[in-house]
PyMOL CGO cylinders between C-alpha atoms (Angstrom):
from pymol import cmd
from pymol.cgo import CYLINDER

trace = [
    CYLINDER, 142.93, -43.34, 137.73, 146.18, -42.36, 138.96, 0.3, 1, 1, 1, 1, 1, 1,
    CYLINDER, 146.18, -42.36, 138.96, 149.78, -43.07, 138.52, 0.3, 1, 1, 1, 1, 1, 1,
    CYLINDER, 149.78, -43.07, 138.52, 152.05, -44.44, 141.47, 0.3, 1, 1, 1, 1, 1, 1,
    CYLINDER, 152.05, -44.44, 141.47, 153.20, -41.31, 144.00, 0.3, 1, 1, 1, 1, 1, 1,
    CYLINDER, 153.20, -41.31, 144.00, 156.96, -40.59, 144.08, 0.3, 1, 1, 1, 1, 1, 1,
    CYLINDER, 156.96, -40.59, 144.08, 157.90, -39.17, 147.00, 0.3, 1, 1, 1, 1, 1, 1,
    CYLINDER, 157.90, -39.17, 147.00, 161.07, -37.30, 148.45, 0.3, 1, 1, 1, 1, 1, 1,
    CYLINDER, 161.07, -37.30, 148.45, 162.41, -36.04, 152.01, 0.3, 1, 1, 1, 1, 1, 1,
    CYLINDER, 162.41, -36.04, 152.01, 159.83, -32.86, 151.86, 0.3, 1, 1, 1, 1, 1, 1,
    CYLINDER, 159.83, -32.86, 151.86, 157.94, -32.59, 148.80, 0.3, 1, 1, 1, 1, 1, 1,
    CYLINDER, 157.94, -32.59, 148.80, 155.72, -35.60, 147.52, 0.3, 1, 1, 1, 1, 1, 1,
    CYLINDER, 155.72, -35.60, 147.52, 154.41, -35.67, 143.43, 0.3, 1, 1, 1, 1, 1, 1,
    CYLINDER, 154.41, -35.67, 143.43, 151.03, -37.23, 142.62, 0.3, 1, 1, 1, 1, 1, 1,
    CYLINDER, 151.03, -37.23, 142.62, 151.27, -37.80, 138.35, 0.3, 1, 1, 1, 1, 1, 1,
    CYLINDER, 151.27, -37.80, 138.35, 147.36, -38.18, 137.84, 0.3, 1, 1, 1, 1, 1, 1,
    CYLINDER, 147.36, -38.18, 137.84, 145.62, -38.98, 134.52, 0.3, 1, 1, 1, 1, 1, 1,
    CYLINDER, 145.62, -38.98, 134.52, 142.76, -37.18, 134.56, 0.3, 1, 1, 1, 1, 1, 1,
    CYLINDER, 142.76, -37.18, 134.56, 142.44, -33.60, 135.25, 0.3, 1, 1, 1, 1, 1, 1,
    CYLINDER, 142.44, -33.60, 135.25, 141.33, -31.24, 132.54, 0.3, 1, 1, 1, 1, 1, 1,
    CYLINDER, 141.33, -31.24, 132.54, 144.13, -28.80, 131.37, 0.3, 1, 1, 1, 1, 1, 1,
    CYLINDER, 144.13, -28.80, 131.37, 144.60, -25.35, 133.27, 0.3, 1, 1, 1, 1, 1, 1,
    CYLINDER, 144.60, -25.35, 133.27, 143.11, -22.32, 132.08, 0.3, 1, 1, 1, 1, 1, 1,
    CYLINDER, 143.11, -22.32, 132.08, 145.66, -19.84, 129.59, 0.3, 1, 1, 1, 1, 1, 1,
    CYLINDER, 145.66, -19.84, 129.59, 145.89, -17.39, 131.82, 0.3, 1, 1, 1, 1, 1, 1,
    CYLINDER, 145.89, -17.39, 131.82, 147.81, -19.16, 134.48, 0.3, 1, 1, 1, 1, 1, 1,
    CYLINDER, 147.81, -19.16, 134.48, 152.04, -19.01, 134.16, 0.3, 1, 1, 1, 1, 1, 1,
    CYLINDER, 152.04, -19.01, 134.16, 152.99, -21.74, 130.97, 0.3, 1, 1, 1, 1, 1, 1,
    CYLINDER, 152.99, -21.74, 130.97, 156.55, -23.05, 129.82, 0.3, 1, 1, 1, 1, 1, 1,
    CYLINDER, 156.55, -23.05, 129.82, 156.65, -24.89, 126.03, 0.3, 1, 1, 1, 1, 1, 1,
    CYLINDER, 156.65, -24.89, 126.03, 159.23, -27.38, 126.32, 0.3, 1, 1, 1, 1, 1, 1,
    CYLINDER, 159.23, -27.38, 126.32, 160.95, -29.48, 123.50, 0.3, 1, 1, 1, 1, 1, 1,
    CYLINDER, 160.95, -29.48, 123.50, 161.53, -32.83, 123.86, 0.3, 1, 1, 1, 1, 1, 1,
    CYLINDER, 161.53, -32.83, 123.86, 163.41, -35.09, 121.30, 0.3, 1, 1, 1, 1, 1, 1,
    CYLINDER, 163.41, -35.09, 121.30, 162.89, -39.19, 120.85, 0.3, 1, 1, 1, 1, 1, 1,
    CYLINDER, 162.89, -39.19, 120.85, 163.97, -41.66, 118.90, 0.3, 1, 1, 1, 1, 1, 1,
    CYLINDER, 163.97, -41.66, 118.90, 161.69, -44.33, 117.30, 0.3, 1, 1, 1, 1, 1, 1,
    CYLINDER, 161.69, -44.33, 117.30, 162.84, -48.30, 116.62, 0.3, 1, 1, 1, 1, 1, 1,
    CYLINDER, 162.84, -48.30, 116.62, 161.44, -48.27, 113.39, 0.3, 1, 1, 1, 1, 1, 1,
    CYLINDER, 161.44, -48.27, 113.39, 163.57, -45.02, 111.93, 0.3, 1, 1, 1, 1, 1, 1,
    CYLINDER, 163.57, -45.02, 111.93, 165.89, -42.73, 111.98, 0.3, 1, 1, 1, 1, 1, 1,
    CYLINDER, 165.89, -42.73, 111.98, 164.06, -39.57, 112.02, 0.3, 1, 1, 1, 1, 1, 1,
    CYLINDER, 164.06, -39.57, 112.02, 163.31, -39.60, 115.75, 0.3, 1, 1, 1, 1, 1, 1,
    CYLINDER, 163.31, -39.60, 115.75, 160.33, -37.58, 117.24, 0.3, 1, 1, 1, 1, 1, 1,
    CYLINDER, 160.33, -37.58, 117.24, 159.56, -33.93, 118.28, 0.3, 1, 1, 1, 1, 1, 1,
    CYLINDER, 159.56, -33.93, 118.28, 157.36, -33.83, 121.55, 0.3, 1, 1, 1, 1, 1, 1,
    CYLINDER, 157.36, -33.83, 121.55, 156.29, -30.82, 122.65, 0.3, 1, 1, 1, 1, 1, 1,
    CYLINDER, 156.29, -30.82, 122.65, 155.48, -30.50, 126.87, 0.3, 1, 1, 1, 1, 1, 1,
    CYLINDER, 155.48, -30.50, 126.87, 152.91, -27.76, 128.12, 0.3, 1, 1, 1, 1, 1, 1,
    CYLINDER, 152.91, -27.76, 128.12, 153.85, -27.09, 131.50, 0.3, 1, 1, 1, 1, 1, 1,
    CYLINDER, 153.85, -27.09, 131.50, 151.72, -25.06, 133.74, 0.3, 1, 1, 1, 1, 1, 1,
    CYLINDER, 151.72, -25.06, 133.74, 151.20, -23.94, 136.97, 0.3, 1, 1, 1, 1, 1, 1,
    CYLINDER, 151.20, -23.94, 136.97, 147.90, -22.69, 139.07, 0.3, 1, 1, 1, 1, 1, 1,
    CYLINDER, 147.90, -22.69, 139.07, 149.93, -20.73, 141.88, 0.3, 1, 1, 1, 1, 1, 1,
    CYLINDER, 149.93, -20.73, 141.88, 146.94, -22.19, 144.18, 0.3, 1, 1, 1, 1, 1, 1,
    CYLINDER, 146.94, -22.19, 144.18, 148.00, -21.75, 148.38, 0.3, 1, 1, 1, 1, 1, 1,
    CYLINDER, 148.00, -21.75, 148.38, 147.06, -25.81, 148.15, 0.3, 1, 1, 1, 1, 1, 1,
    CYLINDER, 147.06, -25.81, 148.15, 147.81, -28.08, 148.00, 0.3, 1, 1, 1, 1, 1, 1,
    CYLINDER, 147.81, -28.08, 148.00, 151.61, -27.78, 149.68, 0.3, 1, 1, 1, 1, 1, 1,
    CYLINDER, 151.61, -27.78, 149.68, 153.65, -29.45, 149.17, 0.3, 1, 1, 1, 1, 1, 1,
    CYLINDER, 153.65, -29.45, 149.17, 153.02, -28.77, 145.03, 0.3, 1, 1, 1, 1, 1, 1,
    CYLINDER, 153.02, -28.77, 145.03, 151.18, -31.33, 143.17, 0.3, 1, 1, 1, 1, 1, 1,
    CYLINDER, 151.18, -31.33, 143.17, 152.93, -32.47, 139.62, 0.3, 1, 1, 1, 1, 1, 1,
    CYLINDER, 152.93, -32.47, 139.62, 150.35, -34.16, 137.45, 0.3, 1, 1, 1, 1, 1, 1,
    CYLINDER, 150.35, -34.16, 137.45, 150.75, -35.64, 134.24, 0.3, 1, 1, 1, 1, 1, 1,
    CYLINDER, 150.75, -35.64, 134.24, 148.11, -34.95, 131.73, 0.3, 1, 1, 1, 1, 1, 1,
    CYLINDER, 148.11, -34.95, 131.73, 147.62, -38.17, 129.14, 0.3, 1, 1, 1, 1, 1, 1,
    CYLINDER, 147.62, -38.17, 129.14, 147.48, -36.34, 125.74, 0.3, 1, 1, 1, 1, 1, 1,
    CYLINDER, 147.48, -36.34, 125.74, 149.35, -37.43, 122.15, 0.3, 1, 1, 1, 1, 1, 1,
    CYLINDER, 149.35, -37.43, 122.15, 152.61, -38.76, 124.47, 0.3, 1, 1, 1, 1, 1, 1,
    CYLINDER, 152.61, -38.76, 124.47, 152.55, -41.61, 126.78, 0.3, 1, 1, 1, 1, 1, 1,
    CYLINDER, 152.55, -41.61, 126.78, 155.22, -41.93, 129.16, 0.3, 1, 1, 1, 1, 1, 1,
    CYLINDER, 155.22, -41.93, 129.16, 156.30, -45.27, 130.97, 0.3, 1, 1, 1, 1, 1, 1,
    CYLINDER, 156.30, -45.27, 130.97, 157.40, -45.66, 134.33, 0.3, 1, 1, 1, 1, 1, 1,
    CYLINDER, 157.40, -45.66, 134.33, 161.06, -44.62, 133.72, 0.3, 1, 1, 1, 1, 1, 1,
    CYLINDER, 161.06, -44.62, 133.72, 160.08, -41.54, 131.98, 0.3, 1, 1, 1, 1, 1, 1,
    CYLINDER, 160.08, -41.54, 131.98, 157.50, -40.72, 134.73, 0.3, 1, 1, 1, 1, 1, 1,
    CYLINDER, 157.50, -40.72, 134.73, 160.12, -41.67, 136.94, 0.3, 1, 1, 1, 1, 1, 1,
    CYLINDER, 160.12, -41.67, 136.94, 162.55, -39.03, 135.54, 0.3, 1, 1, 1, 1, 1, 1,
    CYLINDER, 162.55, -39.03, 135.54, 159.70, -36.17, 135.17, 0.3, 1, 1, 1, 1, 1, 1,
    CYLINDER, 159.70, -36.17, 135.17, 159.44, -37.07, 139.52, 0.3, 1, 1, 1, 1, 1, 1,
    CYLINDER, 159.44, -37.07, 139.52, 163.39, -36.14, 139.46, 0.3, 1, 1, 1, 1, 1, 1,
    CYLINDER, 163.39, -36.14, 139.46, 163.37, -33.35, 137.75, 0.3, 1, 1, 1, 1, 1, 1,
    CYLINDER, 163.37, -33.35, 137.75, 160.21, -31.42, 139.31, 0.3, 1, 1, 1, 1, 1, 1,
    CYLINDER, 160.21, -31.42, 139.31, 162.13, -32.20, 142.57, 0.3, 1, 1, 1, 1, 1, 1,
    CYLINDER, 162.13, -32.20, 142.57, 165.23, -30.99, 141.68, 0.3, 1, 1, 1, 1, 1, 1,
    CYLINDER, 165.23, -30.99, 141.68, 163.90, -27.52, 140.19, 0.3, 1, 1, 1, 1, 1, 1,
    CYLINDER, 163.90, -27.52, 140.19, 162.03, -27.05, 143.69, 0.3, 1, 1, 1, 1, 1, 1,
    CYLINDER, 162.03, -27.05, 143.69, 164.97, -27.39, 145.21, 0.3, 1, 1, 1, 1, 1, 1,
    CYLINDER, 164.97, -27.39, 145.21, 166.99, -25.06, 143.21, 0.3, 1, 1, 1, 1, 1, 1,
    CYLINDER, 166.99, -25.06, 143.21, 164.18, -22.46, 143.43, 0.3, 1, 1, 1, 1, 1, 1,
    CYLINDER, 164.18, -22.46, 143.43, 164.01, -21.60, 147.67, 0.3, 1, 1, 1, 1, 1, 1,
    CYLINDER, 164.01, -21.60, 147.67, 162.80, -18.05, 147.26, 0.3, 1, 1, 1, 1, 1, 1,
    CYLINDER, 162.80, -18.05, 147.26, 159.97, -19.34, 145.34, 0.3, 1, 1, 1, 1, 1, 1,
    CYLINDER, 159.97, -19.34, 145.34, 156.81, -20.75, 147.12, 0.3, 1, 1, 1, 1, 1, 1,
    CYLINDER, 156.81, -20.75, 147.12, 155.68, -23.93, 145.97, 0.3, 1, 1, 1, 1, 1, 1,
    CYLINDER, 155.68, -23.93, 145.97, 152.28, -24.71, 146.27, 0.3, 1, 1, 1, 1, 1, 1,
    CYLINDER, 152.28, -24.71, 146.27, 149.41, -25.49, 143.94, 0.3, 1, 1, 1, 1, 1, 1,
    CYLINDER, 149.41, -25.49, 143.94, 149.28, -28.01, 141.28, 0.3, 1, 1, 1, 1, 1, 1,
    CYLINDER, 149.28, -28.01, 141.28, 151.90, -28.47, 138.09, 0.3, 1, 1, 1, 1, 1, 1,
    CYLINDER, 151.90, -28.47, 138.09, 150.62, -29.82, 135.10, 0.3, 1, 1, 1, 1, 1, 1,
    CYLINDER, 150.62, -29.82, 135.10, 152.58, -31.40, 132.26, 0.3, 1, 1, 1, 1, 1, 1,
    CYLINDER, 152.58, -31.40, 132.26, 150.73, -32.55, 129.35, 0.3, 1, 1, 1, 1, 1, 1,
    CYLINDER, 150.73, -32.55, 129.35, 152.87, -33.83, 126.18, 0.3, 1, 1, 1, 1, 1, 1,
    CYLINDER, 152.87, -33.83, 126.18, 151.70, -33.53, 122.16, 0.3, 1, 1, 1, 1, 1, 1,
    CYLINDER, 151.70, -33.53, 122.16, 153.33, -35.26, 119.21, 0.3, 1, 1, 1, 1, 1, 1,
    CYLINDER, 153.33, -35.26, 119.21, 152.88, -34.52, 115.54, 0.3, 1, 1, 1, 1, 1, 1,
    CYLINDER, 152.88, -34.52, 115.54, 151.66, -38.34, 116.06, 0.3, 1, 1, 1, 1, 1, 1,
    CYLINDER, 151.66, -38.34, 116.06, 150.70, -40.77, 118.96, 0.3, 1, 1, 1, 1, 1, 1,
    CYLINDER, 150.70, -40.77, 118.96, 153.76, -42.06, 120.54, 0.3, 1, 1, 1, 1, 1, 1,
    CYLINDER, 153.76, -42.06, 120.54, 155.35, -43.16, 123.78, 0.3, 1, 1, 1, 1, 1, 1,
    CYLINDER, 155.35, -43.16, 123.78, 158.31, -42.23, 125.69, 0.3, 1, 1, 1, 1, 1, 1,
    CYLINDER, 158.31, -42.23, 125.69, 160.17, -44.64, 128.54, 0.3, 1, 1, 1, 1, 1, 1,
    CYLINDER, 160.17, -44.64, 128.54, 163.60, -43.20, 129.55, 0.3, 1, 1, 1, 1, 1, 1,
    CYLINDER, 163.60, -43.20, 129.55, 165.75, -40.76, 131.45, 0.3, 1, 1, 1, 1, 1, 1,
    CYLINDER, 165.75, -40.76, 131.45, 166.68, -38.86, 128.53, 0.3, 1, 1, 1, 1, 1, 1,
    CYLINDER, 166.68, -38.86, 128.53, 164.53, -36.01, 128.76, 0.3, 1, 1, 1, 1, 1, 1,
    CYLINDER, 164.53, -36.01, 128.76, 165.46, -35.52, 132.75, 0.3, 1, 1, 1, 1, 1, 1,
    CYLINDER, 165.46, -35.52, 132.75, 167.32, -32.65, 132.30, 0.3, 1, 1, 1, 1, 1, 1,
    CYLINDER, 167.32, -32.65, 132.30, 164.83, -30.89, 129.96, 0.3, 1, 1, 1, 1, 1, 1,
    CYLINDER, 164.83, -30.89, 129.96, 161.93, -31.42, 132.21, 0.3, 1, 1, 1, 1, 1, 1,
    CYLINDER, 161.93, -31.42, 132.21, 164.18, -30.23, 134.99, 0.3, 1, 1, 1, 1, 1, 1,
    CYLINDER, 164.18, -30.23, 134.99, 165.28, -26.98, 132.98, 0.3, 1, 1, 1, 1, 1, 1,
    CYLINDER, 165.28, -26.98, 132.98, 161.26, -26.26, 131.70, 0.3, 1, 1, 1, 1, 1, 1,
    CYLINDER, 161.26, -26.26, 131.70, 160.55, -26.81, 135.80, 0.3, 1, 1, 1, 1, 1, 1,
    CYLINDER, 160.55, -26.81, 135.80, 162.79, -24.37, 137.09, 0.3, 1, 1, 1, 1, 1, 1,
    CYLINDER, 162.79, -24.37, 137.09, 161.73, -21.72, 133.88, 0.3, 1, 1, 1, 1, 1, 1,
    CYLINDER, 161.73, -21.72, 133.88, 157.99, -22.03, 135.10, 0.3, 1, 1, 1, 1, 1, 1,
    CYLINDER, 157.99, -22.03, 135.10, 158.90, -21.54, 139.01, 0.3, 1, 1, 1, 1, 1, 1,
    CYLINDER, 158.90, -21.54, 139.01, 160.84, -18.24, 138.06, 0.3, 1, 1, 1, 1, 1, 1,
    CYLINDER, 160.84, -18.24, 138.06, 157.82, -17.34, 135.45, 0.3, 1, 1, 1, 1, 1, 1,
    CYLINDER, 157.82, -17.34, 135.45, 160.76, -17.03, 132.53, 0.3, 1, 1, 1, 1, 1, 1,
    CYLINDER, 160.76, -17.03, 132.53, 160.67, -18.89, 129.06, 0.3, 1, 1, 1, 1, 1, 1,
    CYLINDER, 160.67, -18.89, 129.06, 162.11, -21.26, 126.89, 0.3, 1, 1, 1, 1, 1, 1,
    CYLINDER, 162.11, -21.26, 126.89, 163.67, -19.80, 123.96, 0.3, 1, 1, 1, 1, 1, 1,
    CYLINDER, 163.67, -19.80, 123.96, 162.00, -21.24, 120.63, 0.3, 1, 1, 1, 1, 1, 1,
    CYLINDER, 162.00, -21.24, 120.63, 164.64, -23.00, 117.88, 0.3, 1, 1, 1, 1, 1, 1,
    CYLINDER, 164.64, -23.00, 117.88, 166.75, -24.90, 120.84, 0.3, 1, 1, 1, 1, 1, 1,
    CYLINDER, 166.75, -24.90, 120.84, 166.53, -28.36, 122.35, 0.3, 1, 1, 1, 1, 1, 1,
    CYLINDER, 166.53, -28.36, 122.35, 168.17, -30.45, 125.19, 0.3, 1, 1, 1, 1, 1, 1,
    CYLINDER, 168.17, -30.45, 125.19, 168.69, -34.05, 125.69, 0.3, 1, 1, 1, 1, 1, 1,
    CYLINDER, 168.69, -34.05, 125.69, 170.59, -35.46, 128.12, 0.3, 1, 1, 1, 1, 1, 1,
    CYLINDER, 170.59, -35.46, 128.12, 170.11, -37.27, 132.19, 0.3, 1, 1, 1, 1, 1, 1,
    CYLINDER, 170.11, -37.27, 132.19, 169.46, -35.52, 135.05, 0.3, 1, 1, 1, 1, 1, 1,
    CYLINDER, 169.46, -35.52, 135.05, 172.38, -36.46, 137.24, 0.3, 1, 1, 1, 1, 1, 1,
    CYLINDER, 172.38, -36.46, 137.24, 173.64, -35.95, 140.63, 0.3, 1, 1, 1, 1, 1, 1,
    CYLINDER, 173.64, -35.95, 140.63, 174.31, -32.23, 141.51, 0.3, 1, 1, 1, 1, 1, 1,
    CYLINDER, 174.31, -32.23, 141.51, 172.56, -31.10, 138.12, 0.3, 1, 1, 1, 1, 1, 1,
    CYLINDER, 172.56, -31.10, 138.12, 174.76, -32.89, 136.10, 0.3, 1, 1, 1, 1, 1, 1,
    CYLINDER, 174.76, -32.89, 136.10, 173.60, -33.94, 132.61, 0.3, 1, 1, 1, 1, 1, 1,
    CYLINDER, 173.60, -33.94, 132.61, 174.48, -37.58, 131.60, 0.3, 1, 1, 1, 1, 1, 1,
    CYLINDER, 174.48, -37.58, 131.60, 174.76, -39.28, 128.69, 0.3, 1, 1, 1, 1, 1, 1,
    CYLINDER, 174.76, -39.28, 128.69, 171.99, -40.35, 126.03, 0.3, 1, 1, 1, 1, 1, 1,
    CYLINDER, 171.99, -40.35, 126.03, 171.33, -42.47, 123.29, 0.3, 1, 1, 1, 1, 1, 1,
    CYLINDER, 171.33, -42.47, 123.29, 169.72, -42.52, 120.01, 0.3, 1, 1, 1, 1, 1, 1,
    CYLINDER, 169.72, -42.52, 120.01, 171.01, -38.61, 119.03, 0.3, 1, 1, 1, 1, 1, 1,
    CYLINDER, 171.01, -38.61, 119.03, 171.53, -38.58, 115.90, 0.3, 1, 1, 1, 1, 1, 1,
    CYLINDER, 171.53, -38.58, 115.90, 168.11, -39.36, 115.42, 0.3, 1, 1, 1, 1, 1, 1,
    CYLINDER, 168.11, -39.36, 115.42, 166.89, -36.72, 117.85, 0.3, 1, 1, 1, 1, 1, 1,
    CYLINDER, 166.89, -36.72, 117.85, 169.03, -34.31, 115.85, 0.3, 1, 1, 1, 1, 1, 1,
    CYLINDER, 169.03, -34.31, 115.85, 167.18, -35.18, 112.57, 0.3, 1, 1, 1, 1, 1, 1,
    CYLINDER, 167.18, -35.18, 112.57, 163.99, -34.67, 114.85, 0.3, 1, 1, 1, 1, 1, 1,
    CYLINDER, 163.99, -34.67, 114.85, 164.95, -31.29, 115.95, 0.3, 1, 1, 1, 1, 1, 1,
    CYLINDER, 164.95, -31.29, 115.95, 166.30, -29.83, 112.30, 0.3, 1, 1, 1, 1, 1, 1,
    CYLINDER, 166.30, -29.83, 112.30, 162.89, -31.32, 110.78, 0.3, 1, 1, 1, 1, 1, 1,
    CYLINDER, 162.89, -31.32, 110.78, 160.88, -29.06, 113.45, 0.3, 1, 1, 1, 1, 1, 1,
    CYLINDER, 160.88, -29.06, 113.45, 162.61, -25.95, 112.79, 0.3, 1, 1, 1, 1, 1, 1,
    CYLINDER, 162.61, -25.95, 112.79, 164.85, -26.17, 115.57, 0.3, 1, 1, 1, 1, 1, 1,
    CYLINDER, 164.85, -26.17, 115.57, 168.23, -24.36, 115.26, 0.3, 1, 1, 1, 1, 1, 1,
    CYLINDER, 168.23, -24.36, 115.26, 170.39, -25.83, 118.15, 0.3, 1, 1, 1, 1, 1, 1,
    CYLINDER, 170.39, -25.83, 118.15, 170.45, -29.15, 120.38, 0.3, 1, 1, 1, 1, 1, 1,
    CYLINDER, 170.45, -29.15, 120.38, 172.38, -29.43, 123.27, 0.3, 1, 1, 1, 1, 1, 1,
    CYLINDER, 172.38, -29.43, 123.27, 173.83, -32.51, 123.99, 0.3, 1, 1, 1, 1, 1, 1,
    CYLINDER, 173.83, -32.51, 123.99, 175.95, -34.49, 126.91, 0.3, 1, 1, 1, 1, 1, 1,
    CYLINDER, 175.95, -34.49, 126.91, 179.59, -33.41, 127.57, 0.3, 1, 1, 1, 1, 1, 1,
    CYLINDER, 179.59, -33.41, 127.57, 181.33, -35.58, 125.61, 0.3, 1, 1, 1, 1, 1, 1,
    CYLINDER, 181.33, -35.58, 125.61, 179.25, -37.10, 122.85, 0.3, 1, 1, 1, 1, 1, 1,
    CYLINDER, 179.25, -37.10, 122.85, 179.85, -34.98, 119.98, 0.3, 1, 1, 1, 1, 1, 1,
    CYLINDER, 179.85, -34.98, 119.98, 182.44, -37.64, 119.08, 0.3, 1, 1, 1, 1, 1, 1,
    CYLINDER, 182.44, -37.64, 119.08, 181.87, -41.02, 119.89, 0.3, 1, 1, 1, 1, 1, 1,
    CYLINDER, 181.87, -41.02, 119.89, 181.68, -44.62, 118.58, 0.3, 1, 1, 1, 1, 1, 1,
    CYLINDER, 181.68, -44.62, 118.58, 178.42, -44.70, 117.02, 0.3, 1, 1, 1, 1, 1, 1,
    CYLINDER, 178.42, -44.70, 117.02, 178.15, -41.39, 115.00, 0.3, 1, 1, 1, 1, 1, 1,
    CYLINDER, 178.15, -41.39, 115.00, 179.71, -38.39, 113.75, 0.3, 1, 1, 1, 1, 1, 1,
    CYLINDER, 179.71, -38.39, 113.75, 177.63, -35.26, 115.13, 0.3, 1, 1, 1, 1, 1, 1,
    CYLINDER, 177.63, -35.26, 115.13, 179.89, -32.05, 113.84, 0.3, 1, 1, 1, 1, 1, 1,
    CYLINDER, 179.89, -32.05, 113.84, 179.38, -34.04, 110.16, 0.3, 1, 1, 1, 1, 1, 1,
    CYLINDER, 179.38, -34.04, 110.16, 175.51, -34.63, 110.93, 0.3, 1, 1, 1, 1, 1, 1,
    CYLINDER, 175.51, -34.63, 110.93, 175.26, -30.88, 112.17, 0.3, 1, 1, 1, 1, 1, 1,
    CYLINDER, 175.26, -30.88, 112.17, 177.25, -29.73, 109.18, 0.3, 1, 1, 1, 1, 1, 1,
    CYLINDER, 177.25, -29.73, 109.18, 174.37, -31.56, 106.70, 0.3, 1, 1, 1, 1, 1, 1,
    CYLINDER, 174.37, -31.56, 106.70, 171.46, -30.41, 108.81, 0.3, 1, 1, 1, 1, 1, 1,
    CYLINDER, 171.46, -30.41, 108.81, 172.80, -26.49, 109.15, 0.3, 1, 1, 1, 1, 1, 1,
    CYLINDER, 172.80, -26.49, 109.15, 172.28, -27.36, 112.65, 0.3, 1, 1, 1, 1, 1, 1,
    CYLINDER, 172.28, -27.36, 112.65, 174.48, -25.89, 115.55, 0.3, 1, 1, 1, 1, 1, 1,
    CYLINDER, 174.48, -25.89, 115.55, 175.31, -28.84, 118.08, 0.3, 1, 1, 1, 1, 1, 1,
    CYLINDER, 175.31, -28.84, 118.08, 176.67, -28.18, 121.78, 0.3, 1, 1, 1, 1, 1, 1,
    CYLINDER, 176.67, -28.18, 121.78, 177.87, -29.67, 124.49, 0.3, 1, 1, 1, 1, 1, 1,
    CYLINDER, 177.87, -29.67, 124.49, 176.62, -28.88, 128.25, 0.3, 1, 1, 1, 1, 1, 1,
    CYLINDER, 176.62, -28.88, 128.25, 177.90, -30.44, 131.44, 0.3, 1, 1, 1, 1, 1, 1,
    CYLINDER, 177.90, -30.44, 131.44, 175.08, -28.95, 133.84, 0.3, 1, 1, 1, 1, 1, 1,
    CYLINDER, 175.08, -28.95, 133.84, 171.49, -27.80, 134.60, 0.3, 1, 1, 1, 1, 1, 1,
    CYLINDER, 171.49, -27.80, 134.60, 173.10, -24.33, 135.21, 0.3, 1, 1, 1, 1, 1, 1,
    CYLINDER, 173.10, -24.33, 135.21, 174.93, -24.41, 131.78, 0.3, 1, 1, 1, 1, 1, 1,
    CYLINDER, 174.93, -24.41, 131.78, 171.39, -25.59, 129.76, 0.3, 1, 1, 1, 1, 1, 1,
    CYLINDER, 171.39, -25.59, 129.76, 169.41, -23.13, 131.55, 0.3, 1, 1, 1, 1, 1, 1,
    CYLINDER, 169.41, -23.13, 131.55, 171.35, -20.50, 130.53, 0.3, 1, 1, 1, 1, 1, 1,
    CYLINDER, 171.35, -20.50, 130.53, 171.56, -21.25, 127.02, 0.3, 1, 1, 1, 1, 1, 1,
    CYLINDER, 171.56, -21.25, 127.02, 167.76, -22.67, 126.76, 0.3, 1, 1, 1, 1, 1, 1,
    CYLINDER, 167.76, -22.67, 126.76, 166.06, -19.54, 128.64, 0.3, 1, 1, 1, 1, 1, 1,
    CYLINDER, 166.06, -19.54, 128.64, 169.06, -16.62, 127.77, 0.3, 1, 1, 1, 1, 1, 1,
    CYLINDER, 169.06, -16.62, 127.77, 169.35, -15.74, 132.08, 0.3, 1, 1, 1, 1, 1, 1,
    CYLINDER, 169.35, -15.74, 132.08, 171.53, -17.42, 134.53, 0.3, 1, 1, 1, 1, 1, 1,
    CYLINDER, 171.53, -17.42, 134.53, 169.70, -20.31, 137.03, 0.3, 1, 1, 1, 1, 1, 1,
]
cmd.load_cgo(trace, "trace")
């Protein structure tokens, strides 16, 4: 059983459903991911293994999504498509070929369908590719846009909440909504003890999420 193929001008991803997960060994990023949930206010922590086998095939690399505690609709699968293209792209002196695999775990079955964890899956992409890490205690939310922008979100107060109850330190959020409309972040991150920042890019994320420059 397989999910639709997303293809680009060179590269093509095949997000398949089941494969069993890689061995340890091979190179592994831990990636946050923050949610929010209809019901409450709390939001949810996801957690996204990504590894890769280095295999010479196939090429191009094969991204497949491994069905675990997170379930990811079209728009989300969409996005995840996006964002493993984009960190090929920004990684040429890397070869790509072999097969990616993403799996996502939740504290408790739950299901994602949405852009907002583009840029996140496109920072944890690139991190893998280069065989650097994630820093634990920080978090990103935000659109993968043209260029590596990151675009605007929803639902963050909640995904703050999400990250503080975790153990998380820091979330980065969209350029521009700390203050807005529909919530108060600098008072919600002076409640939590929990640093919240602004990023306008991939390269700006990456730097902060991983401690090296993209």
């Amino acid at each position: 059983m397989t999910m639709p193929i997303f293809s680009r001008m060179a590269w093509a991803c095949i997000l398949a459903l089941w494969t069993p997960w890689p061995a340890a060994a091979e190179p592994a990023v831990e990636l946050p991911v923050l949610a929010t949930v209809r019901a409450n206010d709390d939001g949810v922590f996801e957690l996204l293994l990504l590894s890769w086998d280095r295999k010479p095939d196939p090429a191009p690399p094969r991204l497949q999504w491994i069905q675990a505690g997170v379930r990811f609709g079209q728009a989300h699968v969409g996005a995840m498509a996006r964002a493993f293209d984009y960190a090929v792209e920004r990684t040429p002196a890397v070869a790509h070929s072999g097969t990616v695999s993403v799996q996502g775990i939740a504290y408790r079955p739950t299901g994602s369908d949405g852009p907002s964890a583009g840029a996140a899956m496109a920072v944890g992409f690139i991190a893998l590719f280069k065989g650097e890490t994630i820093q634990r205690g920080i978090a990103l939310t935000g659109t993968l846009g043209a260029g590596g922008q990151i675009g605007t979100v929803g639902g963050l107060p909640d995904k703050a909440r999400a990250a503080k109850r975790e153990g998380y330190h820091t979330v980065l959020v969209p350029r521009g909504q700390i203050h807005d409309p529909r919530w108060n972040l600098n008072e919600l991150a002076f409640q939590l003890n929990l640093m919240i920042r602004e990023v306008d890019t991939i390269d700006d994320a990456y730097r902060l999420m991983t401690g090296r420059p993209l």
